[in-house]
Structure formats: C-alpha cells, structure tokens
C-alpha positions in Angstrom: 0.0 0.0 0.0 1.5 3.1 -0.9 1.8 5.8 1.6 -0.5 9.1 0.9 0.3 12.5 1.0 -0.9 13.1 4.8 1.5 10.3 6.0 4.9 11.5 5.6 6.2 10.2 8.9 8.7 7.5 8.5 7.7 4.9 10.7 4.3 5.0 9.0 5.3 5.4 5.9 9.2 4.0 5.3 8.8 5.0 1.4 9.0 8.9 2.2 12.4 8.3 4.2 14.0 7.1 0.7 12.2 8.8 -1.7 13.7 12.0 0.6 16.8 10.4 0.6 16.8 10.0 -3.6 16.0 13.6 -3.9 18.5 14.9 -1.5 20.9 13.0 -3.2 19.7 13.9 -6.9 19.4 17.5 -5.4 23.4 17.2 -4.3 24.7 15.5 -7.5 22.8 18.6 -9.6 24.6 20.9 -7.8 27.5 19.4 -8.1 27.3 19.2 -11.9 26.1 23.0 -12.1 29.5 23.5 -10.1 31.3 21.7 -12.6 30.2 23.4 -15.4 30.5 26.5 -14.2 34.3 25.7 -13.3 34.8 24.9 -16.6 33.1 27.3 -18.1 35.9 29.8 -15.9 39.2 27.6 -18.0 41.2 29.0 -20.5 41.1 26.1 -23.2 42.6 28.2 -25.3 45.8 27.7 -23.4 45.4 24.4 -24.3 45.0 24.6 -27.5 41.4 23.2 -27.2 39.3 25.6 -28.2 36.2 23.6 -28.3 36.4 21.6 -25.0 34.1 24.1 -23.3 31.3 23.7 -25.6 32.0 19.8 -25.4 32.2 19.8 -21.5 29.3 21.3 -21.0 27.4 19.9 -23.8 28.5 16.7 -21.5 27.7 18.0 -18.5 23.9 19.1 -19.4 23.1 16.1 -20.9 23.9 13.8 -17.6 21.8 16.2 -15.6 19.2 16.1 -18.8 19.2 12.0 -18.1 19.1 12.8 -13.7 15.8 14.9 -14.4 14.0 12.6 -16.6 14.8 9.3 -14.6 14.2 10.9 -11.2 11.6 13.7 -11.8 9.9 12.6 -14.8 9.5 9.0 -12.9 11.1 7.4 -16.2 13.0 4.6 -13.8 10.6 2.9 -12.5 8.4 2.8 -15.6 8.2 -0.3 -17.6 5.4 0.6 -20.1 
C-alpha cells in the first residue's frame, strides 16, 4: 500500500524516508554538476590549445543532468510501459 500524501512520517510510511533520501541525493549531485560546469566554463582552453572543449564539457555535462531529471523527476526509472 502506498503511503498518501498526509503520511509523511517515516515509521508509517518508510517510502517517504528514501524517496527524501533519492532527492537529497539527486538535489546534491545537480549541484555538483552546475559547479562543474560553471568551473569549466571559468578555463582557459585556449591555453590548451582546445578551443572547443568548453562547448564539449558542457554539452556533456547538461546532458547527464538532462538523463538525472528525466529518470528521477519525470518517474522514467521505475516505468516499464
């Protein structure tokens, strides 16, 4: 039986402990991603002779958090149809 809305207290209702837990964590590793792209957004590539790598990293970088969203907020993990 899934738990509704009105019980959110974890011993009634031990599905709202992990489903907090998933978005804390999916929460953490989109902030960490936004960090990461804006550090590399901050590089001189150009140094490097890698003009492009920005673009490419970031590119990168929005598509994993593109994937996060859709499987996690979109409820496209758990779906089998």
């Amino acid at each position: 039986m899934a738990c509704g809305p009105l019980l959110v207290n974890t011993i009634r209702c031990p599905e709202a402990s992990s489903d907090r837990n998933r978005l804390v964590i999916t929460c953490i590793a989109l902030l960490v991603l936004t960090a990461i792209t804006v550090w590399v957004s901050k590089l001189d590539f150009e140094a490097l002779r890698m003009g492009e790598m920005n673009i490419l990293v970031a590119m990168g970088v929005a598509t994993v958090k593109c994937v996060i969203v859709a499987l996690i907020f979109m409820h496209l993990r758990g779906d089998r149809s």
